[in-house]
C-alpha positions in Angstrom: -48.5 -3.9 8.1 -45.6 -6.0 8.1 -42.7 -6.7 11.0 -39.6 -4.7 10.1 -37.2 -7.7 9.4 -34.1 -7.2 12.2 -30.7 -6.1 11.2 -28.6 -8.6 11.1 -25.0 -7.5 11.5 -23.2 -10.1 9.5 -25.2 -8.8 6.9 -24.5 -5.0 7.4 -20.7 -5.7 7.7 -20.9 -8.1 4.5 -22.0 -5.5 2.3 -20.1 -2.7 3.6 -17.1 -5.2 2.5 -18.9 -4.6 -0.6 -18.8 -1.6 -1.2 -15.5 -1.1 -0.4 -14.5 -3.2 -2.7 -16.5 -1.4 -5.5 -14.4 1.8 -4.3 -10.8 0.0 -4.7 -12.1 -1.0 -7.8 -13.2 2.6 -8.9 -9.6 3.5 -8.2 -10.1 4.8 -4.5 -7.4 4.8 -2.0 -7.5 1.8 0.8 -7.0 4.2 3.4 -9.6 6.8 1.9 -12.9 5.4 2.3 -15.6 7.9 4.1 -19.4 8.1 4.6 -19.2 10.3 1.6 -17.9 7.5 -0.7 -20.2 4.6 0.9 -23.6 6.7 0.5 -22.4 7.9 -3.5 -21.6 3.7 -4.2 -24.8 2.1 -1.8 -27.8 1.2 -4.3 -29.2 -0.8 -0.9 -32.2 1.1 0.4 -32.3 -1.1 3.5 -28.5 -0.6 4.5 -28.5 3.3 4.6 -25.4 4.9 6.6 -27.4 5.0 9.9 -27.2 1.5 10.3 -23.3 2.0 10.6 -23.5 5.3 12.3 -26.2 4.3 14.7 -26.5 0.8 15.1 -23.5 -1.1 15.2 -21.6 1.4 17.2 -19.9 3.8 14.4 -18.5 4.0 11.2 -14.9 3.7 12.5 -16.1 0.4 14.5 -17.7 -0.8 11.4 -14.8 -0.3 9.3 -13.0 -2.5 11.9 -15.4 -4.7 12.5 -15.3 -5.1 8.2 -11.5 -5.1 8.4 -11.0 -2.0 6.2 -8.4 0.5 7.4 -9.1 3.6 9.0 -8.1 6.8 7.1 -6.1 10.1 7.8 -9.4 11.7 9.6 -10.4 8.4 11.3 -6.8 8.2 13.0 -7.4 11.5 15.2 -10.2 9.6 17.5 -7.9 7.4 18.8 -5.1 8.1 21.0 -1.5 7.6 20.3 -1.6 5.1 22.9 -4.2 2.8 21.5 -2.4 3.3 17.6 0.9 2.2 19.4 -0.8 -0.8 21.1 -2.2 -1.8 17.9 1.7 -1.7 16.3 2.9 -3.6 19.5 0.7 -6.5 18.0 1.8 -6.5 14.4 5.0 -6.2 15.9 4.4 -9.5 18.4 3.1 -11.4 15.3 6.1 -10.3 12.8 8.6 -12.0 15.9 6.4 -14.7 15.9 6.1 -16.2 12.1 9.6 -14.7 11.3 11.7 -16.4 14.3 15.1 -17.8 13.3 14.6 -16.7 9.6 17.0 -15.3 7.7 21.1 -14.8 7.5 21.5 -12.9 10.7 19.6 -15.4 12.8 21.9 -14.5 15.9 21.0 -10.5 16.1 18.0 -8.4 16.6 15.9 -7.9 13.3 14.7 -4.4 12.8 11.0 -3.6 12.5 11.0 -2.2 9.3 7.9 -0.2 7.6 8.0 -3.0 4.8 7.6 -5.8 8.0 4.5 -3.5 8.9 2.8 -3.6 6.0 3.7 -7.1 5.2 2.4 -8.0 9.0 -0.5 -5.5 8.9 -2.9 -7.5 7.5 -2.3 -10.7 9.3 -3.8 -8.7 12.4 -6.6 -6.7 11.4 -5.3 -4.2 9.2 -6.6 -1.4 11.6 -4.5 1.6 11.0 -2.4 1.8 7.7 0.9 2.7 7.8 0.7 6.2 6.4 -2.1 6.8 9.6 1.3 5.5 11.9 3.6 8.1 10.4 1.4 11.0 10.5 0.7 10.7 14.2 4.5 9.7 15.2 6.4 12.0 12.8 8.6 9.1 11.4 9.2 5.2 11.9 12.3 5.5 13.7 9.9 7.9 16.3 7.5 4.6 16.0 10.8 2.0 17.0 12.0 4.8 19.8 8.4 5.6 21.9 7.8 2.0 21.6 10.8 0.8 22.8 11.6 -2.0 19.8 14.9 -2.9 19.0 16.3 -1.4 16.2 18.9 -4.1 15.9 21.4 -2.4 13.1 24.1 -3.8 13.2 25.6 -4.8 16.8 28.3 -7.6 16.7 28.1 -7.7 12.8 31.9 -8.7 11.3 33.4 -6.0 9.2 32.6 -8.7 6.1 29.2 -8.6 6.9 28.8 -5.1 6.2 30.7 -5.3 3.2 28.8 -8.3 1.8 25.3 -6.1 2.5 26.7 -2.8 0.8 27.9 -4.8 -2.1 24.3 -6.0 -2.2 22.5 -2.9 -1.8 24.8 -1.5 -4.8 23.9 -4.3 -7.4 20.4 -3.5 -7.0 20.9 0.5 -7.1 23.3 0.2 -10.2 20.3 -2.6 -11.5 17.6 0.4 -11.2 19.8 3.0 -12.3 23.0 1.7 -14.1 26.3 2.3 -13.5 26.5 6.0 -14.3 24.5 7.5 -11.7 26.4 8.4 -8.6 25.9 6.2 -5.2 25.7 8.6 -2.5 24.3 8.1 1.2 20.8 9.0 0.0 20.2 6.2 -2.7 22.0 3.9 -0.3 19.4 4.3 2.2 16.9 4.5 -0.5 17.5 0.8 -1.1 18.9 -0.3 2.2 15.7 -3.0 2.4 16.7 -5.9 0.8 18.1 -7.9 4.5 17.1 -9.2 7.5 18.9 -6.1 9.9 19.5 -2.5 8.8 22.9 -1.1 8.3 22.7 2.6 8.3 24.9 4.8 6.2 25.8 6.3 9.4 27.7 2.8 10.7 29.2 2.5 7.2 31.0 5.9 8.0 32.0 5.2 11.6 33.8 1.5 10.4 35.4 3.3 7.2 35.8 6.7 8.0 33.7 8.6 5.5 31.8 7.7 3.1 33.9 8.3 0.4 36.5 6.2 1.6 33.9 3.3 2.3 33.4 3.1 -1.4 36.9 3.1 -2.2 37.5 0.0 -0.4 34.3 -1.8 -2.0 35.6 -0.4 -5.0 32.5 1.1 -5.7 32.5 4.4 -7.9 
């Protein structure tokens, strides 16, 4: 009788890259990919889900270990703790490669969901961003418990602001021309487009209300 031929890991994790990629291509969700899914797409006899489950340590150490990010189910085995050391990374590395970029070099860059996502993968894309906001509630929870600076707007110049707003409106009358009304909600909905985050909220406080924020933009 033949020697079984040993596992060889590099193998395993190779094909389970694999199959992934057969799901993305199927239309699956990244951040959807269970046993379920890997057993209906394997056609490999030899690489049957107990070598995952068994042998190298897990499926949610394999995904790792394959760099594919752990779902909404896979999330609940690890504690907040370890999910918010994991964003203290991305977080470490987004400082790191975007240092003295941008127009507001002299202030403190918020952390924003679209930095995450951009940074994510540059780490090891180990819990997707929808995974963060499900176990902290919302991203400003994320910036609070984890004590990053949010870095809005201090010792920003009154022209500053203006020049940002002015900005933000462009590309809201650009999406949705010039009838639709700009209110506080589609401000925010496209307050993403700089390097520091100017709340509706500090718009108000420097000009009042909102209302008369506008007027002095001369924004309808």
């Amino acid at each position: 009788m033949p020697a079984r031929r040993k596992l060889d890991e590099k193998d395993a994790i190779d094909h389970l890259k694999k199959i992934y990629q057969v799901f993305l291509k199927g239309g699956g969700e990244p951040t959807r990919f269970t046993i379920r899914h890997y057993n209906r797409l394997n056609e490999n006899s030899r690489m049957y889900i107990d070598v995952y489950v068994k042998k190298l340590g897990g499926w949610n150490v394999s995904l790792q270990k394959a760099g594919i990010p752990l779902g909404f189910r896979q999330y609940k085995e690890f504690s907040k703790e370890e999910i918010a050391a994991y964003i203290k990374k991305v977080y470490k590395k987004y400082l790191t490669e975007s240092k003295g970029k941008g127009k507001y070099k002299n202030q403190d860059k918020t952390f924003r969901m679209k930095d995450f996502t951009i940074y994510n993968p540059k780490v090891d894309d180990m819990f997707s961003l929808a995974v963060i906001l499900k176990r902290f509630g919302s991203w400003s929870n994320v910036l609070r418990e984890l004590n990053i600076p949010i870095g809005r707007s201090r010792g920003l110049t009154e022209k500053q602001i203006v020049e940002h707003v002015k900005k933000v409106h462009e590309m809201f009358v650009a999406k949705n021309g010039k009838e639709k009304v700009f209110s506080k909600e589609m401000y925010e909905k496209y307050n993403f487009i700089d390097d520091v985050y100017i709340s509706s909220k500090l718009i108000e406080r420097r000009f009042e209300t909102w209302l008369l924020a506008k007027k002095k933009l001369k924004i309808k």
